[in-house]
C-alpha positions as CSV (number, residue, x, y, z in Angstrom):
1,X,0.0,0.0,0.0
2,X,0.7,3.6,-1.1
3,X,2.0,6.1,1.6
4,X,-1.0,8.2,-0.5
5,X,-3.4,5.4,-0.1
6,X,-2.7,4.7,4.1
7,X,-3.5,8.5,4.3
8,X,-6.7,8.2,2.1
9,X,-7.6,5.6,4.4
10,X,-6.0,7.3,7.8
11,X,-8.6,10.3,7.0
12,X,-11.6,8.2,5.8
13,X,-11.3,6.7,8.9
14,X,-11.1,9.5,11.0
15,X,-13.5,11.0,9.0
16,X,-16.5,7.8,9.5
17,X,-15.5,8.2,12.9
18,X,-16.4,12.3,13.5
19,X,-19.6,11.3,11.8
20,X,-20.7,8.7,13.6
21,X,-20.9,5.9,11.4
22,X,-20.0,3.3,13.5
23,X,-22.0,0.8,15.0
24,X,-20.4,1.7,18.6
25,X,-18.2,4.2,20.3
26,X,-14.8,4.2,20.1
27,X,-12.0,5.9,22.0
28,X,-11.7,8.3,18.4
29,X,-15.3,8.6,18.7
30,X,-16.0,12.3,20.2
31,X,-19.4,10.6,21.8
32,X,-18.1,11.4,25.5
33,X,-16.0,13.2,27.6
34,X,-12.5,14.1,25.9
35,X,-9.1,15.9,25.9
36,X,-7.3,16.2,22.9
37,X,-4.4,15.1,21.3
38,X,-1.0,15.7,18.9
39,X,1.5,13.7,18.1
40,X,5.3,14.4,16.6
41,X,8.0,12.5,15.7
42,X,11.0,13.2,16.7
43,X,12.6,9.5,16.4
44,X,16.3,10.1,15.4
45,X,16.7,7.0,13.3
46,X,16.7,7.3,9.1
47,X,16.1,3.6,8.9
48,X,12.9,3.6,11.1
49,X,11.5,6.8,9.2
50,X,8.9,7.6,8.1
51,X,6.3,5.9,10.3
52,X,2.8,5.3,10.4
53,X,1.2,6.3,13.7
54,X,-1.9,3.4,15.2
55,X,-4.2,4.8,18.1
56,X,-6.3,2.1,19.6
57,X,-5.8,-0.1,16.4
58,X,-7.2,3.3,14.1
59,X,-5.3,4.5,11.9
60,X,-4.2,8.7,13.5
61,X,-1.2,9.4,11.0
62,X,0.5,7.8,7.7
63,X,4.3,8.4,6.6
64,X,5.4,11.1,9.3
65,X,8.8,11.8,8.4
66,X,11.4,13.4,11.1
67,X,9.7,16.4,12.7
68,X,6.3,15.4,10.9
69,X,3.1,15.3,13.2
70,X,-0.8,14.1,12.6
71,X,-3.5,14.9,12.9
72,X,-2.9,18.2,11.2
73,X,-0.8,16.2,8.6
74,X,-3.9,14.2,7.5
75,X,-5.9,14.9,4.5
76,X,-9.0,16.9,4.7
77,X,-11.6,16.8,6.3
78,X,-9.4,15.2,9.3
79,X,-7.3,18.2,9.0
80,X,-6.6,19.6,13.1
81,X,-4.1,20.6,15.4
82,X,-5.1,18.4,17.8
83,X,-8.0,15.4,17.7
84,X,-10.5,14.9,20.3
85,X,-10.1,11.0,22.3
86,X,-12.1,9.9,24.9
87,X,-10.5,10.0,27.6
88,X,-8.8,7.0,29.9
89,X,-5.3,5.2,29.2
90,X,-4.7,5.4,25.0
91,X,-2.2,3.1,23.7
92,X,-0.5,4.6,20.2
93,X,1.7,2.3,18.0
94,X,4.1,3.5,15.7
95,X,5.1,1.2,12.5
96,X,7.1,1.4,10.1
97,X,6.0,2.9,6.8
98,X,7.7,0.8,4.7
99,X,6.8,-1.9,6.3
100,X,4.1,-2.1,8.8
101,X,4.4,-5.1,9.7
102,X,7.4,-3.4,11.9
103,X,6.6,-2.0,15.5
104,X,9.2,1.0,16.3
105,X,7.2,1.9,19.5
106,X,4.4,1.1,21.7
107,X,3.2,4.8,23.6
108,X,0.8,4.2,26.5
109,X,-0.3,7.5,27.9
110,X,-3.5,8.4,29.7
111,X,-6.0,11.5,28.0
112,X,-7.6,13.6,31.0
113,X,-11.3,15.2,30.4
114,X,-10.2,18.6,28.8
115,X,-6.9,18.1,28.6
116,X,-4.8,18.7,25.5
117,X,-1.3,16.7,25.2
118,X,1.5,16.6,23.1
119,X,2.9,13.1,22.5
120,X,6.5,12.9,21.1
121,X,8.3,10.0,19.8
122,X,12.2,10.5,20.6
123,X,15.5,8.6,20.8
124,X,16.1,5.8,18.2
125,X,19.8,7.3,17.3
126,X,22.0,4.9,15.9
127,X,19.2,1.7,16.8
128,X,18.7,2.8,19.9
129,X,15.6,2.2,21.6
130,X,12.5,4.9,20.7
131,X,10.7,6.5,24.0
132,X,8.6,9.2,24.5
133,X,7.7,12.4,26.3
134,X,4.1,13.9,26.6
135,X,3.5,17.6,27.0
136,X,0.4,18.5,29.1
137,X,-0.3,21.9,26.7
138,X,-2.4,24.6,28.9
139,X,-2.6,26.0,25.4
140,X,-4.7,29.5,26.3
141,X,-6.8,31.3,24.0
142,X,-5.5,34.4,22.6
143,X,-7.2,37.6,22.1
144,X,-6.8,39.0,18.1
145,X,-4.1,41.2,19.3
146,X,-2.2,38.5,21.1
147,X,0.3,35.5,19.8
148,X,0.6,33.0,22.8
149,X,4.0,31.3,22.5
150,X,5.8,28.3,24.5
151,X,9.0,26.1,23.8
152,X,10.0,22.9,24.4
153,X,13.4,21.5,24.6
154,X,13.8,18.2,22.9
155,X,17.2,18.2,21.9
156,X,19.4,15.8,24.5
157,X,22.6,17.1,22.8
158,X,21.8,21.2,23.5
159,X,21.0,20.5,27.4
160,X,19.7,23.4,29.0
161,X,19.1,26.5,27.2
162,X,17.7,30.2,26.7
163,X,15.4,31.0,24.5
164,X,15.2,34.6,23.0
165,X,12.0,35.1,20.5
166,X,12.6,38.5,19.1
167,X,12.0,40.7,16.4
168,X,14.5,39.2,13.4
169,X,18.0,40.4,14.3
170,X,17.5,42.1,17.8
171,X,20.3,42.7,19.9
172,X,21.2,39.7,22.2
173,X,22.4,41.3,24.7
174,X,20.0,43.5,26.1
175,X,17.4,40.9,25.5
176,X,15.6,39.0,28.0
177,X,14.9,35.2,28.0
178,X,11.6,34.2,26.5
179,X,12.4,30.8,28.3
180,X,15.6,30.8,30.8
181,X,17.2,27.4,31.4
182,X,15.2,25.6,29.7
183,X,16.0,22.0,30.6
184,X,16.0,18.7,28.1
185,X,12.3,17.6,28.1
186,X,10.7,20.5,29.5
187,X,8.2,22.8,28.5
188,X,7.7,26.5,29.1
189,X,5.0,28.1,30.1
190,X,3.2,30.5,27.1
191,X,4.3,34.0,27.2
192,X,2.4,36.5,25.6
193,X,3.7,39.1,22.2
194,X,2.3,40.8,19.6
195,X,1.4,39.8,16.2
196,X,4.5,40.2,13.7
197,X,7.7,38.9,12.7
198,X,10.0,37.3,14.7
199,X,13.1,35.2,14.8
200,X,13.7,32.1,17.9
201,X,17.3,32.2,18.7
202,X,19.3,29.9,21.2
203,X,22.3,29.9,23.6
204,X,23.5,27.1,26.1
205,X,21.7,28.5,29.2
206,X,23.6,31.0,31.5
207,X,25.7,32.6,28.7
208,X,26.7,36.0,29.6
209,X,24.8,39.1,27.5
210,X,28.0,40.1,26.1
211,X,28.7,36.7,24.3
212,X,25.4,35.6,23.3
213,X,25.6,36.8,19.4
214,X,28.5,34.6,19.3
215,X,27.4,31.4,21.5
216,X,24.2,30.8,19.0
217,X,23.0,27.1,18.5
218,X,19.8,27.3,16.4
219,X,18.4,30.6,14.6
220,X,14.8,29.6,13.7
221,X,12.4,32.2,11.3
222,X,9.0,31.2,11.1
223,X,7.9,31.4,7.2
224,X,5.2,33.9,8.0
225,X,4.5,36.7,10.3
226,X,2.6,35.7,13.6
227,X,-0.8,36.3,13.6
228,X,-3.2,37.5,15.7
229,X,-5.2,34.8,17.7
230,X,-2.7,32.4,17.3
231,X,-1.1,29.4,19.6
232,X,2.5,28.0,18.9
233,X,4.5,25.9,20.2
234,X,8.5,26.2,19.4
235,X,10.0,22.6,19.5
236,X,14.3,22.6,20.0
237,X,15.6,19.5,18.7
238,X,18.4,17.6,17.3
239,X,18.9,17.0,13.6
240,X,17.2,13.5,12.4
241,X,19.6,11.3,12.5
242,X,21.0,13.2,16.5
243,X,23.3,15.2,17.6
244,X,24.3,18.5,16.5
245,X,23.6,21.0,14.4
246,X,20.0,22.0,16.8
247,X,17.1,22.4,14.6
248,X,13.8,23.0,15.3
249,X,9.8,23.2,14.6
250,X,7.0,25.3,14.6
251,X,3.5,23.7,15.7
252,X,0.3,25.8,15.2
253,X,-1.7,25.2,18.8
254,X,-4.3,27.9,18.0
C-alpha cells in the first residue's frame, strides 16, 4: 500500500468516525467526555523513518517523516491541530512505513477530560531504543491582538538552554529570555507578544549578555509573520539522524 493510499484511508477513517458511522463508540469517537491530542515524531533514526502512527488499532497518522506530526498532517476533512479521544489510558503504535508489519514503538499515555497533550516519539539514534515524552499543553486562547507562544526543549545534545524570541536580528544582549534554562524535556510556560515577525534564537543556558551573538546554536524564522489569535509551540531539537547541528519546529496550537 501507497503512503497516499494509508493517508486516504487514515482520514476516511477518522472521518467515518467524526460522523458517527460506527456501530459503537470508540476511544476516536467524540461521543463522551474528551481531551485532545497531537503527536510528533521526533525519532532520530533514518532507517525507522517515516512511520505510520496506530491509536487504539485506528489509523491517527500515515508516513510522518522526522519532525512530521498528525493529525494536522492528514488529508481533509481530518485536517486539526489536535483530535479529540475519549479520555482513559490510550495506547498509540508507531510502525514502520515501509513496512508495517514493523513495530518501532508502543506509547501508553492516559487523556484527562479537557486536557490537551503533546505526544513525542524520541531517541532511536544509531538503533537505539524509541521512548517518548508527553506535554500537558495549557494552550490559552489568545485575544486577536495576542500570539501566545511556548518552547519545548527536545534536543538531549543542546542541554539546558535560553530561548530569545525576538523581532528578526534584535540585539542579544540586552534581550531578555523568552524561556531561561530551559532544561531537556521541559516545557515553558506561554508568554504572551504581539502579532508580527519574529526570529527564535538559542544559547547554552547562562551565557553571559556580552557573548550571546556569538554562542548561537539554532536561529529559527517562522515562514510567516505571527498572527493575531494564534497558539505556537516552538519545538528545539536535534537534527534527524542526532546530535548537532539544533534544529527545530514550529506547531500551530491555535
Amino acid at each position: 500500500m501507497t503512503i497516499k493510499s494509508i493517508g486516504f484511508f487514515a482520514a476516511l477513517a477518522l472521518f467515518s468516525v467524526a460522523c458517527g458511522t460506527k456501530e459503537a463508540a470508540g476511544p476516536l469517537e467524540p461521543t463522551g467526555a474528551t481531551g485532545r491530542v497531537r503527536f510528533v515524531n521526533l525519532i532520530t533514526d533514518p532507517t525507522r523513518n517515516p512511520v505510520n502512527a496506530i491509536l487504539e488499532s485506528v489509523p491517527f497518522g500515515a508516513g510522518l517523516a522526522y519532525g512530521g506530526t498528525t493529525p494536522s498532517s492528514l488529508p481533509a476533512p481530518a485536517t486539526a491541530n489536535y483530535s479529540p479521544i475519549l479520555i482513559g489510558g490510550r495506547t498509540l503504535v508507531l510502525q514502520k512505513t515501509a513496512d508495517p508489519t514493523v513495530t518501532v514503538a508502543t506509547i501508553n499515555f492516559t487523556v484527562a477530560d479537557g486536557v490537551d497533550l503533546t505526544v513525542y516519539a524520541t531517541g532511536g539514534t544509531g538503533g537505539a531504543a524509541v521512548t517518548n515524552f508527553v506535554t500537558t499543553d495549557a494552550n490559552p486562547v489568545p485575544t486577536p491582538t495576542q500570539v501566545e507562544v511556548r518552547i519545548v526543549n527536545m534536543s538531549p545534545t543542546a542541554g539546558p538552554l535560553d530561548v530569545f524570541v525576538t523581532a528578526p536580528g534584535a540585539d542579544l544582549s540586552t534581550a531578555t529570555p523568552t524561556a531561561a534554562n530551559l532544561a531537556y524535556q521541559a516545557a515553558s510556560p506561554y508568554v504572551v507578544v504581539a502579532p508580527g515577525p519574529y526570529q527564535v534564537r538559542a544559547v547554552p543556558a547562562g551565557t553571559a549578555p556580552a557573548l550571546r551573538a556569538t554562542s548561537v546554536v539554532l536561529t529559527l524564522s517562522p515562514s510567516a509573520a505571527l498572527a493575531g489569535g494564534t497558539g505556537r509551540t516552538v519545538v528545539i531539537a536535534d537534527r534527524a539522524a542526532g546530535g548537532a547541528p539544533i534544529t527545530g519546529f514550529v506547531l500551530a496550537d491555535r
